[in-house]
Every structure is written in C-alpha cells, then in structure tokens.
C-alpha positions in Angstrom: 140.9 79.5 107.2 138.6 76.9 109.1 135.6 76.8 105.9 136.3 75.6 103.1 134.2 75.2 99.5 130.5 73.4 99.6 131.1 73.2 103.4 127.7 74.2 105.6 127.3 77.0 106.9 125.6 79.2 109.5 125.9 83.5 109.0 126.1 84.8 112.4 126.5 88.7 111.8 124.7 91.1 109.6 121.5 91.3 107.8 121.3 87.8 106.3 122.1 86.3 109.9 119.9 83.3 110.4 121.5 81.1 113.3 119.9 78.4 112.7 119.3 78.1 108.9 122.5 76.1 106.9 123.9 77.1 103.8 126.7 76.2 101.0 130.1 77.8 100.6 130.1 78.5 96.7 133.6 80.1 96.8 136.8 81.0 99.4 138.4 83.9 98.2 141.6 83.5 100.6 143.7 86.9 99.8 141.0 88.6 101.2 139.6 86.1 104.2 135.9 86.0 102.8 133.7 83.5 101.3 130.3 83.7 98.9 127.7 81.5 100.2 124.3 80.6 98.9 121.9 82.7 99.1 123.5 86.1 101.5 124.7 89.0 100.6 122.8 89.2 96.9 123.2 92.5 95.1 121.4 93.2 91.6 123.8 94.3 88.3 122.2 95.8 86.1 122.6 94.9 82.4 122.3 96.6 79.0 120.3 94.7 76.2 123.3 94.1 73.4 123.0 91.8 70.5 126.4 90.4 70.6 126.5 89.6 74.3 125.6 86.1 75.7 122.5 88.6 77.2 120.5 90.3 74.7 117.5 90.6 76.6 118.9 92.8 79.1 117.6 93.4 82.6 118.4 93.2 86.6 121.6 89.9 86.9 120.9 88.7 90.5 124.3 87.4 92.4 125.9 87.0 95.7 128.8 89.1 97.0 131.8 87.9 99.2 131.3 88.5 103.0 133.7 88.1 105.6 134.6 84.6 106.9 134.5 86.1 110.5 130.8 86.0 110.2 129.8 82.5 109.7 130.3 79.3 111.6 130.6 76.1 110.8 127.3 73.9 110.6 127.2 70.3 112.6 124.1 68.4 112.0 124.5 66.5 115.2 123.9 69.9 117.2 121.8 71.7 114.6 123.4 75.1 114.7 126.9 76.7 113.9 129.6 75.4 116.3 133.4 76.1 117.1 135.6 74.1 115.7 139.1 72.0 117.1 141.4 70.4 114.2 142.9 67.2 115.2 145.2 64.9 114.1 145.1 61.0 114.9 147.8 58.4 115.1 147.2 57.4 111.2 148.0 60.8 110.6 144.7 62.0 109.6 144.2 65.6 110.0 140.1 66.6 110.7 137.8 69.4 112.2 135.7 68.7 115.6 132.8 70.2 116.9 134.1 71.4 119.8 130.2 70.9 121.4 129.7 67.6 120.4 133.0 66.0 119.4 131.6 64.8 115.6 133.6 64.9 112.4 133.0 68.1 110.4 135.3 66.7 107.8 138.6 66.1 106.9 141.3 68.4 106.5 144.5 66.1 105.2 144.9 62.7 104.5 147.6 60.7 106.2 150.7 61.5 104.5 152.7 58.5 103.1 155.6 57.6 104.3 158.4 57.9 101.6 161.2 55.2 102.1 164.5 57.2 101.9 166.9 56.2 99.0 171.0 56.5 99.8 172.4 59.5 98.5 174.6 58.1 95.8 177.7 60.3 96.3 179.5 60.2 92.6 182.2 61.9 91.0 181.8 63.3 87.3 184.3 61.7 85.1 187.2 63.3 85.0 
C-alpha cells in the first residue's frame, strides 16, 4: 500500500475531493485497501442517552468512515499537490518513496537492514 498512518494526503475522487487541500491518515485498514483520513467521509451515529454508558447525554457522535486508498494521493510540499510516487532503494540499503515530479523524499519506507555475521553451523552428535 503506498500511504501509510499520519502520512499527507490529497482525496482525488468523490465528494470530499479537494486537490489541493492536505490531510492526515488516522488509520490503514489493510484487509480491505482503505484508509480514514481527517476530516472526509464523516457520517453521524446516533446515540441513546443511558446512564451507565461513558455518554449519558445522548445525541448525534460525529466520525469519519474508511474510503478507498485508490482515491487519495500522496502529498509533497515541494510541489504543493498530490503526486505519484517511485520507491527506491540506495546503496546503504535504505528503502524510501519519491515524488516522481520532483524527485524529494516523501519518507522512508525501511531502514538499512543490518548485516548479520554468519556463525559456523556447529555440526554435533548427541551422546550416545
């Protein structure tokens, strides 16, 4: 999936779509291939008034619902709207996402892996 949590974002289909405007990733639900981000997508739940709930008041709850991860694109601030994106890996090992308009850092996927020395397989026999 190329967004990942508190990444910015740009929606780019449906009625929230604002091409220019950048918002948060609050959650990546992966099974599904959507995310929730800030602000899109709000629906209202309505809520009964109980007295041993955390709400007794009651009323209209106010929260955002997953959309599909096909509509948004990835924000760079050096371009100032949603971009592609190329992953690339230097000689360090150092695995990161590029804009591919601009070529700047949209942040790093994997850190350099470290190199494990490898110990001799010590070949014994069980006492017999």
């Amino acid at each position: 999936m190329h967004v990942k949590k508190d990444d910015l974002v740009v929606v780019i289909a449906g009625s929230d779509a604002d091409p220019v405007k950048a918002r948060r990733v609050l959650r990546v639900v992966t099974k599904t291939n959507k995310v929730v981000v800030e602000g899109v997508n709000r629906v209202f739940k309505h809520v009964r008034a109980r007295a041993d709930r955390r709400n007794p008041q009651g009323g209209r709850l106010s929260k955002e619902m997953p959309i599909s991860v096909s509509n948004v694109m990835l924000f760079c601030a050096k371009c100032g709207f949603g971009v592609r994106v190329a992953r690339k890996t230097d000689a360090s090992g150092v695995k990161e996402r590029i804009c591919k308009k601009c070529g700047m850092s949209l942040g790093v996927i994997r850190q350099a892996k470290k190199k494990q020395t490898a110990t001799p397989a010590t070949v014994g026999t069980q006492g017999s």
